[in-house]
The first five atom37 places (N, CA, C, CB, O) and aatype in JSON, in Angstrom:
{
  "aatype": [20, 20, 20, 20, 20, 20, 20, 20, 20, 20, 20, 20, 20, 20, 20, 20, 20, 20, 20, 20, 20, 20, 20, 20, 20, 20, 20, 20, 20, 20, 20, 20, 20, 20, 20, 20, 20, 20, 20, 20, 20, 20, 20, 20, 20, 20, 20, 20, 20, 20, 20, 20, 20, 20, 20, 20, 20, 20, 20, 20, 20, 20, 20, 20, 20],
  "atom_mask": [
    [1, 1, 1, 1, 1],
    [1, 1, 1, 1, 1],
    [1, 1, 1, 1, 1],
    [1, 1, 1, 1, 1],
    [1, 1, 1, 1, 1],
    [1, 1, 1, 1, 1],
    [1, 1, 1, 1, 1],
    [1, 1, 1, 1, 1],
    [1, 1, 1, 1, 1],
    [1, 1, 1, 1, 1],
    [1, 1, 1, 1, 1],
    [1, 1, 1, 1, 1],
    [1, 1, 1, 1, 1],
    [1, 1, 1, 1, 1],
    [1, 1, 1, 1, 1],
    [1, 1, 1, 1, 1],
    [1, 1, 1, 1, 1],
    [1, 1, 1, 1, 1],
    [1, 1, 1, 1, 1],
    [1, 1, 1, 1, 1],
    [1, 1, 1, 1, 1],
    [1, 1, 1, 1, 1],
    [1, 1, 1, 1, 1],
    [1, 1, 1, 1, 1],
    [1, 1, 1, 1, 1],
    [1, 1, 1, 1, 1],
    [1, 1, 1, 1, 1],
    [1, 1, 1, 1, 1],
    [1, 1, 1, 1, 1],
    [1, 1, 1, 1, 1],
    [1, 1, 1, 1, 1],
    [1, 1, 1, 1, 1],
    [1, 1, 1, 1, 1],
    [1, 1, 1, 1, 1],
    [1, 1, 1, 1, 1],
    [1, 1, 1, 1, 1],
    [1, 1, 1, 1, 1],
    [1, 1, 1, 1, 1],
    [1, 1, 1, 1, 1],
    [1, 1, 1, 1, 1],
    [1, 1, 1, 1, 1],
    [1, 1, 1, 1, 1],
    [1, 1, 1, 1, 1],
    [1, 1, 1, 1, 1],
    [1, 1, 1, 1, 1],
    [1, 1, 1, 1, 1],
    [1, 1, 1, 1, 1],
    [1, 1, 1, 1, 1],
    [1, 1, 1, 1, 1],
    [1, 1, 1, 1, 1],
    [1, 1, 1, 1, 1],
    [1, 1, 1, 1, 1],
    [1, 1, 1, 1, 1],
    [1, 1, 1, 1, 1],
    [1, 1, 1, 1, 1],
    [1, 1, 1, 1, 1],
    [1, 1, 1, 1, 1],
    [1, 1, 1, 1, 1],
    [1, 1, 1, 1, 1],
    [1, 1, 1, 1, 1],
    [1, 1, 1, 1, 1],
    [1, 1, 1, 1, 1],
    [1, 1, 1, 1, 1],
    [1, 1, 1, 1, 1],
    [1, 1, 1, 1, 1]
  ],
  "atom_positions": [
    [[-20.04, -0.28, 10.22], [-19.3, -1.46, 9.82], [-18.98, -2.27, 11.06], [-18.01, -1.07, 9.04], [-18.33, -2.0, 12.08]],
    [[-19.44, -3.05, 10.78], [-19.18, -4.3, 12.04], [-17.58, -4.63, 12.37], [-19.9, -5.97, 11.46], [-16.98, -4.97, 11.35]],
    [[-16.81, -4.61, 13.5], [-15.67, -5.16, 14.33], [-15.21, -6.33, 13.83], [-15.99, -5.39, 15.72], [-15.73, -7.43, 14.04]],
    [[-13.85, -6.05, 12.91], [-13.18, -7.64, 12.73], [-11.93, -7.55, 13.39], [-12.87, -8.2, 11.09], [-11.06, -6.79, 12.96]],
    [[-11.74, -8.32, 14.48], [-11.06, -8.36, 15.06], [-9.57, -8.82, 14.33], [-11.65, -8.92, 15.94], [-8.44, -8.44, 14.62]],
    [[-9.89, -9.55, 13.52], [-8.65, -10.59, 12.71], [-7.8, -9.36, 11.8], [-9.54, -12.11, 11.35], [-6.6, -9.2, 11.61]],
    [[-9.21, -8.47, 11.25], [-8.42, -7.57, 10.2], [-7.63, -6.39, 11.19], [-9.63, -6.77, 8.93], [-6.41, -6.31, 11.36]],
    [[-8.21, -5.9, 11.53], [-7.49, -5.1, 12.86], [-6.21, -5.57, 13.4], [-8.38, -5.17, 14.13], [-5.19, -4.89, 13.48]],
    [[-6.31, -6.42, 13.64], [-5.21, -7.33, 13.69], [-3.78, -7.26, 12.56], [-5.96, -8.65, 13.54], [-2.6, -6.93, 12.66]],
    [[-4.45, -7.64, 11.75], [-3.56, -7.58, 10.11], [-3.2, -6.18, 9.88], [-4.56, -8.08, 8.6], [-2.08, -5.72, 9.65]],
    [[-4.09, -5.7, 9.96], [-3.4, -3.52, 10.04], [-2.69, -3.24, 10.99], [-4.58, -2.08, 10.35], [-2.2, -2.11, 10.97]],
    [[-2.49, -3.84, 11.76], [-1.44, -3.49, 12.85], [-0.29, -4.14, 12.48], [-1.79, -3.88, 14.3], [0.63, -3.4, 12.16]],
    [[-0.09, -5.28, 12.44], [0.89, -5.83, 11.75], [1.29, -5.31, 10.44], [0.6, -7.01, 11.65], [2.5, -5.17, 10.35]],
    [[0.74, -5.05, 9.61], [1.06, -3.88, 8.35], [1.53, -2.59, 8.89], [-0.34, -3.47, 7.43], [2.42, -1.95, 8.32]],
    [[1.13, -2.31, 9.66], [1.71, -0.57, 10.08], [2.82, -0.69, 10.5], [0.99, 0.35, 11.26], [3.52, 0.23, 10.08]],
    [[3.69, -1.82, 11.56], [4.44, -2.33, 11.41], [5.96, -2.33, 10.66], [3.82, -2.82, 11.29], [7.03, -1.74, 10.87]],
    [[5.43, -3.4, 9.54], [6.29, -3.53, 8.09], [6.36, -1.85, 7.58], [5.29, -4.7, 6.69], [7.43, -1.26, 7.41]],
    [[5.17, -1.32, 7.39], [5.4, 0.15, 7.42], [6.36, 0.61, 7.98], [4.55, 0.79, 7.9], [7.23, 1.14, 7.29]],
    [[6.44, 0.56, 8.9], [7.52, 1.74, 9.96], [8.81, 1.15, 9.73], [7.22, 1.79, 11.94], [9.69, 1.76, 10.34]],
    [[9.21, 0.19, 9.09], [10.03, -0.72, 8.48], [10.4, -0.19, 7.4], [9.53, -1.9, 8.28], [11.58, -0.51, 7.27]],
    [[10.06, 0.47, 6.45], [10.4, 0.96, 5.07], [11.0, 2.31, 5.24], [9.13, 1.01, 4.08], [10.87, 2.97, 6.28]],
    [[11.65, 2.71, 4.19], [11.62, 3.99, 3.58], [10.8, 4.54, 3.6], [11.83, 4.12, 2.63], [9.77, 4.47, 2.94]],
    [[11.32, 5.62, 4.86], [10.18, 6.71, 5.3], [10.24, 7.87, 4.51], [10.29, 7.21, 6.78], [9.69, 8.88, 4.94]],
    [[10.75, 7.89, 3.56], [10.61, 9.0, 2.45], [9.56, 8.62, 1.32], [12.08, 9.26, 1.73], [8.56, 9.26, 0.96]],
    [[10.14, 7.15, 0.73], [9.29, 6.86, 0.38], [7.57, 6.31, 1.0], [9.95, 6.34, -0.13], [6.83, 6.07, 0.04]],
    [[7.24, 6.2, 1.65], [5.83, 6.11, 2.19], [5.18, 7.03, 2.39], [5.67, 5.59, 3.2], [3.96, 6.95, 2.4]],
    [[6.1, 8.67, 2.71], [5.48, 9.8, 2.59], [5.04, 10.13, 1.24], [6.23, 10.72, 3.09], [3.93, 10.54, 0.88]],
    [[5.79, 9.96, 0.75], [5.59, 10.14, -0.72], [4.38, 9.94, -1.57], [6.39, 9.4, -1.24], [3.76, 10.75, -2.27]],
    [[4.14, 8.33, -1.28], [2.68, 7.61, -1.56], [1.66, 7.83, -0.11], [2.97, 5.69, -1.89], [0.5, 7.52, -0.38]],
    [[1.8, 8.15, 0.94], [0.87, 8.67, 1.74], [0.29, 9.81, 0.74], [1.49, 9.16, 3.17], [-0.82, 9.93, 0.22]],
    [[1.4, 10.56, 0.67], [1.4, 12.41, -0.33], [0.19, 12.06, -1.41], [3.43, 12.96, -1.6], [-0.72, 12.82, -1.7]],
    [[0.4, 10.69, -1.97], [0.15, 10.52, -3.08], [-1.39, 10.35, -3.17], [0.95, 9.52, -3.53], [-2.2, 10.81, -3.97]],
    [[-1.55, 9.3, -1.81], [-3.41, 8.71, -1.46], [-3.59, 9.59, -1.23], [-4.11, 7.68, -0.38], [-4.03, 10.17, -2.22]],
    [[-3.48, 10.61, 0.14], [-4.12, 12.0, -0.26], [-4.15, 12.97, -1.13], [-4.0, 12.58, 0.31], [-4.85, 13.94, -0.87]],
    [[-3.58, 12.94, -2.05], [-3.76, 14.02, -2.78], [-5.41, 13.57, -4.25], [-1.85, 14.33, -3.5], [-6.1, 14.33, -4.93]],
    [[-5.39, 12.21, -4.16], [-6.53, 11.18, -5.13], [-7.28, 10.57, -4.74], [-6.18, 10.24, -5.84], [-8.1, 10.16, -5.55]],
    [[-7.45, 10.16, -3.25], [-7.98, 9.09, -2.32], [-10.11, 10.32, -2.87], [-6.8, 9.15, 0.21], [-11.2, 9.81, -3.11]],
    [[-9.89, 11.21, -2.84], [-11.51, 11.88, -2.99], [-11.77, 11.5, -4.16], [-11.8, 13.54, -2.9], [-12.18, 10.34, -4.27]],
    [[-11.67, 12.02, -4.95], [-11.64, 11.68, -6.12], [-11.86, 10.34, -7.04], [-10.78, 12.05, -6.22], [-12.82, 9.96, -7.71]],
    [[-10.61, 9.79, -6.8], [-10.53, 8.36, -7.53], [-11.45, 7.49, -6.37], [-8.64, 7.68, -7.76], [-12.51, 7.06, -6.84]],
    [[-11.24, 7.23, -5.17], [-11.69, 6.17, -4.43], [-10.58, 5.42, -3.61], [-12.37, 5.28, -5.33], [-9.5, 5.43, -4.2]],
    [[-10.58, 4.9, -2.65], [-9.59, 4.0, -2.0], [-9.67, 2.8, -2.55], [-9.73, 3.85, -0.61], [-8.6, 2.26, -2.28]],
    [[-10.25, 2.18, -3.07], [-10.78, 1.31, -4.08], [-9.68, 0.86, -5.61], [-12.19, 2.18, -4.53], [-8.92, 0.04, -6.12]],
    [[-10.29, 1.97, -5.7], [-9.23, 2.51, -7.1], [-8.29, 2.85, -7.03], [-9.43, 3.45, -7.84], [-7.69, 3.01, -8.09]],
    [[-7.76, 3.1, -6.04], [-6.43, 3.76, -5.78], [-5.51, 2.31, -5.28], [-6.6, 5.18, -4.41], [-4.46, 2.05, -5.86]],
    [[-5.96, 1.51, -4.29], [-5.69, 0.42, -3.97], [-5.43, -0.56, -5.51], [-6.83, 0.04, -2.97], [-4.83, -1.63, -5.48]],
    [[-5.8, -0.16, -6.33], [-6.12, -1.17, -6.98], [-5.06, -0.83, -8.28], [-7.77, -1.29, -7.21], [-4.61, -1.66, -9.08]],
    [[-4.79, 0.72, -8.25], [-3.51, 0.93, -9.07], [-2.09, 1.12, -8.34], [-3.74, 2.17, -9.88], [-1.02, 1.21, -8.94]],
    [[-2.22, 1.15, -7.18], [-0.75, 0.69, -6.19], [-0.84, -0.73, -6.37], [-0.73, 1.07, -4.27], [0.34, -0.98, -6.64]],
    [[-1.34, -1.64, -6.41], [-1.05, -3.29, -6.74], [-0.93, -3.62, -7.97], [-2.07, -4.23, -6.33], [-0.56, -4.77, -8.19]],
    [[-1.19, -2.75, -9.09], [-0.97, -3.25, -10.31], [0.29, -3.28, -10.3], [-1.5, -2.61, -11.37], [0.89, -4.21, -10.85]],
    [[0.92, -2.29, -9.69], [2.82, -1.85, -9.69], [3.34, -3.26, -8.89], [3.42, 0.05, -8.44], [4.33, -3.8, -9.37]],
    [[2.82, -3.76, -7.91], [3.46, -4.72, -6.81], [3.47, -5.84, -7.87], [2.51, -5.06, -5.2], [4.43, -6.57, -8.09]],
    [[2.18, -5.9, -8.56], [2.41, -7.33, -9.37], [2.86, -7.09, -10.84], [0.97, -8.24, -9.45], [2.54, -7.97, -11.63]],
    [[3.41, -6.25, -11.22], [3.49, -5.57, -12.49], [5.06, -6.41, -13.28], [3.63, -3.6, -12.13], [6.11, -6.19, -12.68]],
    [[5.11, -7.04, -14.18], [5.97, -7.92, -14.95], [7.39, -7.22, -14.67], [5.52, -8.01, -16.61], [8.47, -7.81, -14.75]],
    [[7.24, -5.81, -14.31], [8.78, -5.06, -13.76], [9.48, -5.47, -12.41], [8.55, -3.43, -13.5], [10.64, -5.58, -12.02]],
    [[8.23, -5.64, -11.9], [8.15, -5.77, -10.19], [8.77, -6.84, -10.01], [6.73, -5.9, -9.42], [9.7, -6.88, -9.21]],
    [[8.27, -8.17, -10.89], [8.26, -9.41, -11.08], [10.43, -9.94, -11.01], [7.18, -9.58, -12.8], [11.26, -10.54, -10.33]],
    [[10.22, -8.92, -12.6], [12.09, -9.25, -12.83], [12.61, -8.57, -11.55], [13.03, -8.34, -14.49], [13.16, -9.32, -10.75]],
    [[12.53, -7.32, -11.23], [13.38, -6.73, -9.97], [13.27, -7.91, -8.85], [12.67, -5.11, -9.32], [14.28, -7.84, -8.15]],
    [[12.65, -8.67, -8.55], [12.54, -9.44, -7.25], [13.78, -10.86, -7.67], [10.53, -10.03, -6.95], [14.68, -11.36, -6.99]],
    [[13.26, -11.16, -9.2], [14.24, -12.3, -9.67], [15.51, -11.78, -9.45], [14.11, -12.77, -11.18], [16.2, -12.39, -8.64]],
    [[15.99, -10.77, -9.99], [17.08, -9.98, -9.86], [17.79, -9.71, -8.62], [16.78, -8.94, -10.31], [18.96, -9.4, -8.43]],
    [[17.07, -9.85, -8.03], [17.7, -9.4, -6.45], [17.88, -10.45, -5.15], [16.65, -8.27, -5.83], [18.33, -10.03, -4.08]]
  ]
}
């Protein structure tokens, strides 16, 4: 895979905001990608952790707060 400098970039800055959160919770969902990441795919797995971020619950908790 070819060097993107920009995205590299953006993962660092994400790891970041990471180290920023609830470190219980991130173990948790770390716990979580490894325990499905073979299996399902990073793909797929990515893709049902964002259904939750954009999920109509997600939505009111943010109005709410």
């Amino acid at each position: 895979m070819k060097a993107n400098p920009e995205m590299d970039a953006a993962a660092e800055a994400a790891t970041k905001e990471l180290d920023k959160l609830d470190q219980q919770a991130v173990q948790q969902v770390a716990d979580w990608w490894k325990a499905n990441y073979l299996k399902a795919g990073h793909k797929r797995l990515a893709r049902k952790l964002l259904e939750r971020a954009t999920s109509p619950v997600s939505e009111l908790k943010e109005l709410v707060s």
